[in-house]
N, C-alpha and C positions, 0 to 999 in steps of 0.2 A: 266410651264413658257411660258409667250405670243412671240413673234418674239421681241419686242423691247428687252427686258430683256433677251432674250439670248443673243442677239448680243452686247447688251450695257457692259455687264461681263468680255465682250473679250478685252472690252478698259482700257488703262493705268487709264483712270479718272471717274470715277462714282458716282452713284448719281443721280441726277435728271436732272442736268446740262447735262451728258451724256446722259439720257433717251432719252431728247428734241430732243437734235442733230441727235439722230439714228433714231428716230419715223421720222425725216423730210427727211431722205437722204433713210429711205424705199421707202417715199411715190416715192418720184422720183423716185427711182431703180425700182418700179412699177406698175408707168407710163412709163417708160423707154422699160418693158417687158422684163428685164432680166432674164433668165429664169438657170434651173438646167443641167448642163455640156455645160453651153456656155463659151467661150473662151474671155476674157474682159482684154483692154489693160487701164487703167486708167493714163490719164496724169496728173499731181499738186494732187499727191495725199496726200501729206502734212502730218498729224496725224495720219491717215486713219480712219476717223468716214464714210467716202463717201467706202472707200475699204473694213471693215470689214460687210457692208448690202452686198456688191456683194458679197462677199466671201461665204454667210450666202447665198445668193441664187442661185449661180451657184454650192453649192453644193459640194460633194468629187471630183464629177466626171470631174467639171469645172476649173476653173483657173483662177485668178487676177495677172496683173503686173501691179504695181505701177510704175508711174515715176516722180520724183518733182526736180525742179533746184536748190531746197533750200540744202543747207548743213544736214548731221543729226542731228548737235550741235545747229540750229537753233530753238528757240521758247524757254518760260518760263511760268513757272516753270517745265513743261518736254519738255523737247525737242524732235525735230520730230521723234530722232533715238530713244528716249526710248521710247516714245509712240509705234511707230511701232513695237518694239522690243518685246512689252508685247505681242500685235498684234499677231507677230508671233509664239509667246510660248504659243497660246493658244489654242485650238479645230480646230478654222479656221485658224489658223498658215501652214496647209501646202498645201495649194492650192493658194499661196500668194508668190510671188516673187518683192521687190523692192528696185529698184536702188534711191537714192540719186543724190545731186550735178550731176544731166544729163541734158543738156540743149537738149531737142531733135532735136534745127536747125543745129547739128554741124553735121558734115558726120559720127561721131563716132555711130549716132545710126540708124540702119532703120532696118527691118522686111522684112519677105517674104511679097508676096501679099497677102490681105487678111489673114493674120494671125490671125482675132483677129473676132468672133462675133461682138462685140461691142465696140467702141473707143467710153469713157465717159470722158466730159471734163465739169468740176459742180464747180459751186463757183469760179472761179479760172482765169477767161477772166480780171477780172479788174487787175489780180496782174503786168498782160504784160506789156513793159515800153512804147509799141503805136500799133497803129491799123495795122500798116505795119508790126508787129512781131505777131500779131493774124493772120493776113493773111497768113505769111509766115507757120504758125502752120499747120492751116487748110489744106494748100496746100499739107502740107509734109505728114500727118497723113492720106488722100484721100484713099491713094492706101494700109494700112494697116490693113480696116477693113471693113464689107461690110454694118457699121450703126454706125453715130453718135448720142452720146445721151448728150444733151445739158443741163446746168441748169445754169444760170447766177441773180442776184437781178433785179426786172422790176423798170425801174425808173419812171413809171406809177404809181403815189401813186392813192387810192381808198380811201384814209381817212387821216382827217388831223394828226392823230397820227405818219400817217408813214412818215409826213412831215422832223421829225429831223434827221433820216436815210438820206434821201437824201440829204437835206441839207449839212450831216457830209461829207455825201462819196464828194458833189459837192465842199467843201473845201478843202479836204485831194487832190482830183483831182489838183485842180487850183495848189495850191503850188507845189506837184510834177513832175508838166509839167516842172518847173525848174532846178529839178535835172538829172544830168547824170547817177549816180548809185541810186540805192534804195532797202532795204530787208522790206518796206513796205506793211501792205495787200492793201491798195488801190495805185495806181499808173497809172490807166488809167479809164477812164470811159464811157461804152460803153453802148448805150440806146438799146433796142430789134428791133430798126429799122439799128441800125450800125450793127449789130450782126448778124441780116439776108440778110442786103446789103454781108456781109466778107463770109459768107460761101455760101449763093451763088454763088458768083465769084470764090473762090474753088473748086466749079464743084458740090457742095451737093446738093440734092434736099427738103428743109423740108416735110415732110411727116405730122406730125402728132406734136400742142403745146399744151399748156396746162397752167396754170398757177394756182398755189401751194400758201395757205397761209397757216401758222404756225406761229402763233401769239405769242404760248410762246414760240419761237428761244428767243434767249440771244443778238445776233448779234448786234442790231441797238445800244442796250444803252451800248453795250461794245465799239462801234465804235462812238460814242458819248463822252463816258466819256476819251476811250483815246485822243480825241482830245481834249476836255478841258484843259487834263492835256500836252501834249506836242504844243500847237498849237506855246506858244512863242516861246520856245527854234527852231521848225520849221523854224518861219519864220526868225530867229535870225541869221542862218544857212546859209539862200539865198542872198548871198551878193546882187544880182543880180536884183534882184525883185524891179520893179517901186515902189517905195512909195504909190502915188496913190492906188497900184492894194493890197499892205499890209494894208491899211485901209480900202479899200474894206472887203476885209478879216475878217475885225477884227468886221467892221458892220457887215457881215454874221453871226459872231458868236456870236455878242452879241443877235441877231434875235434868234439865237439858243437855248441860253445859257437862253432866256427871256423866250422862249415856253416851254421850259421842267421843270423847275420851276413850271408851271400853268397847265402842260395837261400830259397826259400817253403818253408814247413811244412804239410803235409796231414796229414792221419789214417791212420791204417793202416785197412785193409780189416777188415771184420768175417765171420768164419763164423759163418754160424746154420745149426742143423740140425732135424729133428725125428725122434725116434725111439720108438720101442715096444715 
């Protein structure tokens, strides 16, 4: 059995659907240079498709802690805590520890110094509600581990396929700058030049980027089609929102809604980085 297919077994959902996702969140984990009995604190570890490749590489001797703000009851049709749950009742179930509903800026959590090989923080910068609570992350997570390992979407498209990706995410953005609460996956959107202005000023140093394509991820036309289907009820929602800037909007999506009709949908490219 190859490395994806061990590690894809371990997840609540499989298939091919899951093959994808674990083959991409290898390739990172090894660019990353995760290695066997390192010590990995993972932040927004969500379903854990990003937690069970570490778990798969650091090994018996190593250790994963997950941390995500989201509830366990959060997502569907499983939700984070049964997914995780399969997680942990599986082979790699016990070199795995993870908290739920933790927001790590509160004082309830912090760590020795350097407790952790490696703080991985993947897929998961856009979910923040502004750049001033990325910062705040970065800051606080500094002194916990002696290497960040980065992976966020480049909003540098290479091809016009990857054009409705960006697109989706730069509308989902625009509307949710007006909410106060949100358990959306896009809710900030952060290009690879804001992302190493924030950790920079954090005190990291980049070391080492790279950038990842994975063509057949699911991600863009999931992130596509659900906006199709909630974009009214969204903007229905924002009492607040200029007229003007809803019609904007809605020409964005009909640009959208016109190009995917006529051409293929890819993913946008991913930056991972690692720093110290």
């Amino acid at each position: 059995m190859n490395q994806v297919d061990h590690i894809a077994e371990c997840m609540a959902t499989s298939g091919n659907i899951q093959r994808v996702q674990t083959a991409h969140r290898l390739k990172l984990a090894e660019f990353w240079n995760i290695k066997e009995g390192d010590k990995v604190l993972e932040i927004g570890c969500g379903q854990g498709d990003t937690t069970a490749v570490l778990a798969y590489l650091v090994g018996e001797k190593g250790f994963v802690h997950g941390i995500d703000i989201a509830s366990p009851l959060y997502g569907s049709p499983i939700t984070l805590g049964e997914s995780m749950e399969y997680l942990l009742q599986s082979r790699l179930g016990n070199r795995i520890h993870v908290d739920f509903s933790m927001d790590i800026l509160t004082d309830k959590i912090d760590f020795i110094e350097n407790s952790f090989d490696h703080i991985v923080f993947s897929h998961c910068s856009w979910y923040l509600k502004s750049i001033e609570e990325f910062s705040a992350v970065m800051k606080k997570v500094k002194k916990w581990g002696w290497r960040l390992c980065f992976a966020e979407w480049d909003t540098r498209i290479s091809t016009v396929e990857q054009y409705p990706h960006l697109l989706s995410v730069l509308i989902q953005a625009q509307y949710e700058s007006f909410k106060q609460e949100s358990d959306a996956n896009i809710r900030s959107l952060f290009t690879p030049f804001d992302i190493q202005s924030v950790v920079r000023a954090a005190g990291w140093e980049i070391l080492k980027e790279h950038i990842i394509f994975s063509p057949d991820l699911q991600d863009a036309k999931w992130e596509v089609n659900k906006l199709v289907t909630d974009l009214n009820d969204e903007l229905d929602k924002i009492g607040e929102m200029p007229e003007k800037l809803k019609l904007l909007i809605q020409s964005q999506m009909s640009i959208l809604e016109d190009f995917r009709v006529m051409n293929e949908i890819t993913p946008l490219s991913v930056y991972a980085f690692t720093a110290e």
